[in-house]
N, C-alpha and C positions, 0 to 999 in steps of 0.2 A: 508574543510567543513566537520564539523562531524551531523551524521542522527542517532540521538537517537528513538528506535523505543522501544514501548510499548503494553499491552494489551490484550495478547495473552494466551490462557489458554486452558481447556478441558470444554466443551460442549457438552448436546446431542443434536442430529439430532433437528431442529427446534428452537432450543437456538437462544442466537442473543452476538453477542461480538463486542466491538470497538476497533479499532487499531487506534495508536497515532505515531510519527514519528516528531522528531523536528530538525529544519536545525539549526545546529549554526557556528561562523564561518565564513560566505560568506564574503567575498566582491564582492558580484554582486545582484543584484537581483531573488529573486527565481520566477520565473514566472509561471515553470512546474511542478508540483513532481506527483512521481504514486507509486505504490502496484505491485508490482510481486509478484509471489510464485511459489514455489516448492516443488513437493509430493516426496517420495523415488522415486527412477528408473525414473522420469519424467524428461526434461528441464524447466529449468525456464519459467515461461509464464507473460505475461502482463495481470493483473486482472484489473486496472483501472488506468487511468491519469487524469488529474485535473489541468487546467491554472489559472493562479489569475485572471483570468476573469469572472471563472467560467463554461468556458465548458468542458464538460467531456468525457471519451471515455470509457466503460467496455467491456469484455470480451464477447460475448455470453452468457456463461455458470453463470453470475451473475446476468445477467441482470435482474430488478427487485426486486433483493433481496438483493444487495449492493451497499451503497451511497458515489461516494466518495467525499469528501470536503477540504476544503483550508483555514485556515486565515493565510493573507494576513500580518497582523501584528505582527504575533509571525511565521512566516515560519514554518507553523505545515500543516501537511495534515491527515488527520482522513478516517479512511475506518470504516464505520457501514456496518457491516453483519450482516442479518437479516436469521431465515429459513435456520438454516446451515443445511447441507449436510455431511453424510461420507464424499463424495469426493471431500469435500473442504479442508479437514483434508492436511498440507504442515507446511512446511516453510513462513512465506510474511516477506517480504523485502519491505521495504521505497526505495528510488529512486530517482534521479535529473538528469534527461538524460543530455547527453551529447552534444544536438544538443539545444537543452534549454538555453544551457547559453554560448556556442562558445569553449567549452573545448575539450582537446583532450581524456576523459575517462570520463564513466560514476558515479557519485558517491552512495553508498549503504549503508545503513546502517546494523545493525548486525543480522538482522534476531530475527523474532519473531514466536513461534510455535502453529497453531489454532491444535489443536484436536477433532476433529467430532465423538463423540461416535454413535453407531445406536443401 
């Protein structure tokens, strides 16, 4: 499975940018995909997941201000940030967990860079 991910750029504080992330590849069904990120010196974190159902899980720290979503028909999951923040400024990463689909590793795409100017 490869995760093309997109979208990603320099913004000031308040801006708004969307992220794209496309599965291609599967033979299985995508049912989960999410959003990580990662700032310098940080651990990666879970910013948001997203089921083809449509329910959703975000981070505290976005809550309110990023949407994440799913079609279902092109295996894309889209992260709109809204109201960005300096210290959203990371790395995000697309994602297909591992427990989502009975694999023994997680898969990731290549990393996409948000820039938060203040």
């Amino acid at each position: 499975v490869q995760l093309q991910a997109s979208g990603g750029g320099l913004v000031q504080a308040g801006g708004s940018l969307r992220l794209s992330c496309a599965a291609s590849g599967s033979t299985f069904r995508v049912n989960v995909m999410a959003w990580y990120r990662q700032a310098p010196g940080k651990e990666r974190e879970l910013v948001a997941l997203v089921s083809s159902v449509g329910s959703t899980q975000y981070v505290e720290s976005v809550k309110g201000r990023f949407t994440i979503s799913i079609d279902n028909a092109k295996d894309t999951v889209y992260l709109q940030m809204n109201s960005l923040k300096p210290e959203d400024t990371a790395v995000y990463y697309c994602n297909i967990p591992r427990w989502a689909v009975g694999s023994s590793y997680d898969y990731w795409g290549q990393g996409t860079q948000v820039t938060v100017s203040s």
